[in-house]
N, C-alpha and C positions, 0 to 999 in steps of 0.2 A: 485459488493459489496460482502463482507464477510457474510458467512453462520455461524451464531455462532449454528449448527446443531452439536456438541461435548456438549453444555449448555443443549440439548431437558431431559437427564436425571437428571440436578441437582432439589434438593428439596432443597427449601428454611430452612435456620435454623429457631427453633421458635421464635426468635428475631427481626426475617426482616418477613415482609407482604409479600417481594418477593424479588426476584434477577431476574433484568432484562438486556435485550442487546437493545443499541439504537445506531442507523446506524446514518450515516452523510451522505444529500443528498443535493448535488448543485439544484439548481431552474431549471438548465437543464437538469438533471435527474431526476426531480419529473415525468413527465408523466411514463418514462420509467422504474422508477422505480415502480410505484402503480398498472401497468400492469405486470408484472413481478409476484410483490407480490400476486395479487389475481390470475394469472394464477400460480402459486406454490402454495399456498395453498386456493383450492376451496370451503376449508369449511369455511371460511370467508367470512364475506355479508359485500361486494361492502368494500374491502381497498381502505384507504385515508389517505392521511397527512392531523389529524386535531387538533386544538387547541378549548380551552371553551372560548364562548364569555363572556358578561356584568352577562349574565343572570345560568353562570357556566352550558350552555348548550354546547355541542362539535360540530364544524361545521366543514368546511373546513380550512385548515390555509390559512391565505394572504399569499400576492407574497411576500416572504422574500429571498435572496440568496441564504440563507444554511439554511434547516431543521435539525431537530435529532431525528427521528422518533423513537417511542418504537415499538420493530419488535417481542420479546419472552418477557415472562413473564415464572415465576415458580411460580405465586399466581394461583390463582381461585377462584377470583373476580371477574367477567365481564371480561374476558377475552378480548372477543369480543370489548368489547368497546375500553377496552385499546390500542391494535392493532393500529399503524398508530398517537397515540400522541404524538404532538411534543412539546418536554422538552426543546427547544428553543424560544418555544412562550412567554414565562414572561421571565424579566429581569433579576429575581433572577436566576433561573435555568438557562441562559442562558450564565449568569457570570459566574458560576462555574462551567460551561463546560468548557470553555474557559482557567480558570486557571485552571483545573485539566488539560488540555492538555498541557498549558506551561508549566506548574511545574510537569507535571507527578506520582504526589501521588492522593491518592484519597482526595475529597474535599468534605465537608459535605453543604448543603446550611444549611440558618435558618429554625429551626423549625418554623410548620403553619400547618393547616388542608388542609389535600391532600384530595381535593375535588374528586367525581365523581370517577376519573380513580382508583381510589384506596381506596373506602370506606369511605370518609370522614373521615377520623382518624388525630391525631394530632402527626405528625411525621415528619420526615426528610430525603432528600434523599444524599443517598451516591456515588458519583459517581469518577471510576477511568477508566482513557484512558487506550485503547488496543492499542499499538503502534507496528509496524514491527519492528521498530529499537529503541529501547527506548532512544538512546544516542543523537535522534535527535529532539529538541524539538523545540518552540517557534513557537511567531510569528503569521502567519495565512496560513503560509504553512502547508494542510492538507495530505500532498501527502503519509505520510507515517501511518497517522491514518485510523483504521480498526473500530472504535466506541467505546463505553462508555460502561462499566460494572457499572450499577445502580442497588443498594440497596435499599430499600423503609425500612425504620426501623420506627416502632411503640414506642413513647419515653415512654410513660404508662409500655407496655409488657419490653423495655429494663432496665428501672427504677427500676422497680419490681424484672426481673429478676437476676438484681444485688445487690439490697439490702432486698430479700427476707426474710432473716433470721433474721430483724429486727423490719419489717413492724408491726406487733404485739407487741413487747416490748415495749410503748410506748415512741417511739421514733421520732419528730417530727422534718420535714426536705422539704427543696426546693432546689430545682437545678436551677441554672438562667445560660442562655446564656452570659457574659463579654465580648465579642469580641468588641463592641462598647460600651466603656465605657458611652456614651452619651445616648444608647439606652439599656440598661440592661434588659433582654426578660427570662420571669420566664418558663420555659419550663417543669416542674413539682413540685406540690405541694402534700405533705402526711400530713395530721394531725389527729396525734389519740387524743387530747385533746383541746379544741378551748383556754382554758384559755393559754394567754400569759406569758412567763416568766420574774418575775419582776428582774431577775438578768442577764444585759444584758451579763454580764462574761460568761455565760453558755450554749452561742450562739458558738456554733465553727466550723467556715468555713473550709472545707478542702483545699489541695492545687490545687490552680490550674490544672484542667486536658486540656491538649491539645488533641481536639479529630479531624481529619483530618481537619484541619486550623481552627477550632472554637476553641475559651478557654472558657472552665465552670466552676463555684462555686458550692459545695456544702453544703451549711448553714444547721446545723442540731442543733438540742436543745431538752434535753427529755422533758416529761413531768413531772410536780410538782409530779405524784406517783411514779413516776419513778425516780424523786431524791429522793424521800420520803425512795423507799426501797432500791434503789442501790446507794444512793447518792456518795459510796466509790470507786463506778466503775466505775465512769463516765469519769474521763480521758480515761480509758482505749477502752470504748464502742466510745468513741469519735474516739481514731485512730483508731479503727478497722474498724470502718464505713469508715471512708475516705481512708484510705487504701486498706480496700476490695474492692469498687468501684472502686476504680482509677486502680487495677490492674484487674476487671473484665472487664474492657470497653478497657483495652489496649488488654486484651488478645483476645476478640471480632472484634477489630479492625486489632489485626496478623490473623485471620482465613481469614479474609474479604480478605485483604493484598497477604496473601498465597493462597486463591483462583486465584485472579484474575491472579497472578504470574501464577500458573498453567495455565491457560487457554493462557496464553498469549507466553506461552513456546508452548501451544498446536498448535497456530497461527504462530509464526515463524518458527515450522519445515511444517507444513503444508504448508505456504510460499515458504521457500526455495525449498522445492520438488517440486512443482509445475512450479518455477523459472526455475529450472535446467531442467525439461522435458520438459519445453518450449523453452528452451536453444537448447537441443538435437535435438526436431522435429525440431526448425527452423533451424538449421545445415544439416540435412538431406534434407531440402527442397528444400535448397535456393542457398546448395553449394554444389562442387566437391568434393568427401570423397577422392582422394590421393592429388589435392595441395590445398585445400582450398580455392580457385577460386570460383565464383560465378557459378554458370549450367547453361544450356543454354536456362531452362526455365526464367529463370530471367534475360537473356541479350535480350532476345524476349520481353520481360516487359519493360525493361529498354529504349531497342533501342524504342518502341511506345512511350514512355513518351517525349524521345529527340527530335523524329523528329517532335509532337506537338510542342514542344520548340520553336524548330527552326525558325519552319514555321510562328508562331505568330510573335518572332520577329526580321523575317527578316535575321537570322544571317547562318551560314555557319555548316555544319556537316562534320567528316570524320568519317572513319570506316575501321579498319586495321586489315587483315587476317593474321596469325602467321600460318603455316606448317610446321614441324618436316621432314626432308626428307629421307624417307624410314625407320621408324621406324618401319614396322613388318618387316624388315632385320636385324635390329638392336637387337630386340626381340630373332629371332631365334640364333644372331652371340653369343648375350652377354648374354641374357634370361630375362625372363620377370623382373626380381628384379631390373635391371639394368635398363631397357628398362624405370620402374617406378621412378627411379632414376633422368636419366636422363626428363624425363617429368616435375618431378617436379623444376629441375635447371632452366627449362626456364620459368615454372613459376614464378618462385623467380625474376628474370632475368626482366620480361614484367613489374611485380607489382612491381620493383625498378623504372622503370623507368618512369613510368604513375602513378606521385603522385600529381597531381593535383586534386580538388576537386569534378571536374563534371568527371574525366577520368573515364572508367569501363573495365576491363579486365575479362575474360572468356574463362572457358573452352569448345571450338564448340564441339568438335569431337576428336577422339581416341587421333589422333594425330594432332590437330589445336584450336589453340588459338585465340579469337577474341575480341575487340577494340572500344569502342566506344568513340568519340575524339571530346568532342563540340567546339566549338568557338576556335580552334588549328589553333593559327599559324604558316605556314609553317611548315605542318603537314608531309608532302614527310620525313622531315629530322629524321623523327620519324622510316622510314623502315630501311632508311642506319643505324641508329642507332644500331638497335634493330638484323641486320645481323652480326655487326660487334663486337656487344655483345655475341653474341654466339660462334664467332669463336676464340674469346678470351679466352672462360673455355677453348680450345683446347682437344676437350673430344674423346679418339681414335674413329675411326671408319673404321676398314678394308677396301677396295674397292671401299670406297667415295673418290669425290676431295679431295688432301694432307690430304686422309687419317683422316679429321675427323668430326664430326656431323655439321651438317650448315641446316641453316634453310630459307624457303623463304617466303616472304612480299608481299602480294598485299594489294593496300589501295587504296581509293578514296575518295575525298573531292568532296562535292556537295555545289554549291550554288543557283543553281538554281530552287526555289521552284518548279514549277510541277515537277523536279524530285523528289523531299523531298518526298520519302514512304519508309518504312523499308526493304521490298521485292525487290524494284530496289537498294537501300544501298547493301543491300548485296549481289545481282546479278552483282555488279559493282566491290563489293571486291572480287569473285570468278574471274570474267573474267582478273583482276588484276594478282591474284595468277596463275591464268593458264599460261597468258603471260607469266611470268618469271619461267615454270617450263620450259617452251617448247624451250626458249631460255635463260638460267642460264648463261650464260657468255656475254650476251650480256647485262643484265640490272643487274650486279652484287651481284645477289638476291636478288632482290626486284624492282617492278614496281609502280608508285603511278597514278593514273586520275584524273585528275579534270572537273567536269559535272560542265560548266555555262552557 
């Protein structure tokens, strides 16, 4: 899971209760992940993925498939409690995870009183996906989601804060929720005057604000003293108000926007560098550093995997010894650059020609390449091959037969289970390869066995 440990110094604006990080966790990774969590951080009593029941107490959450756990907070509100709540337990929140991750902007839910984990306050949360690859969205494939950057905004404290400089002027004003016309959800009320205006002309909604997929109204009307003394100004106090809000809550909503951007520039290089030294080590591990052949630790892996294979079901192994002949002669005639040269042509040479899907080729030893060849038919035809491939580069070689590099082949096909173990495999391709060193004109470079 992703460490949002780059968030531990952010301070929430005074606008948002907090800015929080909520993980996404399969049902098969809940034990491992709640262990994890309270073994990283100890000063946490007993983590859990939990949701509030009937009675807006917090328990454990049900078996659901995918949690969304709150893992940071930057409030300091019951911290503790918050830890481990899942924002996928109610519907509403759970929907706007969902499209903030298709759609990839942040999504606001309906305003309601965020009970418990966040103070009872009467607010909304904001929340936008942290993606590796932001160009790849949809669907229900989470493979490239890293978790949620949630907002918790206070609508009182954002209200205020935006229409501050009017709150005392007697200026009297509601903000309603429009998203569903059907359902019109009053999300704040101000009145400095209860008496109602008899002139409904002097009611004037602002336009439409679009605020991360919800559309708001804001309906504002002065009061009678307030037409009484500015009655001249009232067009003007009208745009202003609606104008200064609608560009204070956009400009709120770019900080919001440009954080998470940040943070999410912070995760794909953190990403790729990790990607890449995983890249590295597993290259150093796993393979040859002059021809990119697998090592021989991992043809020792390979060959125990196969010869289970086999043996389950019943089917046939071969296993084919490649030798360079006389390559520290070769070294000291031509020098080692050459010597690497030449090594790596008959690499090239074995991995052309072993392209089948279970075939593995490897590098044994200085000068030896080795083979593992499952369910190969007429596997023998694999050594004449692979001799007569080499003397085709026609690569010079001083002193050797016509003078140029030839390589010799022991192989062996087993089919008879008690032989099936990896140490008689290969003690069978050794005694293969020795044969046709000992008499090279007599088996043409290469010998093959067959154990049944």
């Amino acid at each position: 899971m992703f460490t949002p440990s780059h968030l531990w110094g952010i301070k929430a604006p005074s606008q948002f209760r907090s800015i929080e990080w909520v993980d996404i966790v399969m049902h098969h990774q809940r034990r491992h992940y709640t262990q994890g969590m309270n073994a990283a951080q100890p000063d946490l009593s007993s983590f859990n993925i939990m949701e509030l029941n009937a009675q807006n107490q917090l328990k454990p959450a049900a078996r659901r498939d995918m949690y969304f756990p709150l893992r940071f907070t930057s409030g300091n509100n019951q911290s503790d409690s918050v830890m481990g709540y899942d924002l996928g337990s109610t519907p509403i929140t759970r929907q706007a995870l969902k499209t903030s991750f298709n759609t990839g902007v942040p999504v606001a839910t309906p305003a309601t009183t965020i009970e418990r984990a966040y103070g009872n306050v009467r607010g909304f949360l904001l929340i936008m996906p942290i993606l590796v690859d932001p160009e790849q969205l949809g669907g229900d494939d989470t493979q490239d989601l890293r978790g949620f950057l949630v907002a918790v905004i206070d609508v009182e404290t954002l209200v205020n804060l935006a229409i501050k400089t009017v709150i005392n002027d007697g200026i009297n004003y509601t903000l309603i929720d429009t998203t569903d016309p059907n359902n019109r959800q009053v999300l704040h009320t101000h009145r400095v005057e209860l008496a109602q205006m008899k002139d409904s002309l002097a009611q004037q909604p602002a336009e439409p604000i679009l605020f991360a997929g919800r559309e708001w109204e804001l309906v504002g009307y002065p009061t009678i003293s307030y037409m009484q003394q500015r009655q001249s100004w009232m067009p003007m106090w009208t745009f202003l108000i609606g104008s200064g809000i609608f560009f204070v809550i956009c400009y709120l909503l770019y900080r919001l926007q440009s954080r998470a951007y940040s943070v999410q520039v912070q995760v794909e290089q953190k990403t790729h560098a990790l990607k890449e030294a995983n890249s590295r080590l597993e290259s150093m591990t796993k393979c040859d550093g002059l021809t990119g052949l697998y090592n021989r630790t991992q043809f020792e892996q390979a060959l125990d995997r196969e010869v289970q294979r086999a043996v389950r079901d019943q089917a046939p192994l071969s296993l084919m010894l490649v030798e360079i002949q006389h390559l520290s002669n070769y070294n000291s005639q031509y020098g080692r650059i050459a010597g690497d040269q030449l090594i790596r042509q008959v690499a090239q040479i074995l991995d052309e020609m072993l392209k089948r899907p279970g075939d593995l080729v490897c590098r044994y030893t200085g000068s030896q390449f080795i083979a593992i060849l499952p369910r190969t038919e007429g596997a023998s035809r694999l050594g004449e091959e692979c001799v007569t491939a080499v003397k085709r580069l026609q690569i010079p070689f001083e002193g050797e037969p016509d003078n140029r590099v030839v390589v010799y082949v022991g192989g062996v096909t087993v089919t008879e289970q008690k032989e099936m173990t990896a140490s008689r495999l290969c003690a069978y391709g050794e005694i293969g390869l020795t044969r046709v060193k000992s008499e090279p004109d007599k088996d043409n470079g290469w010998h093959w066995m067959v154990v049944s």
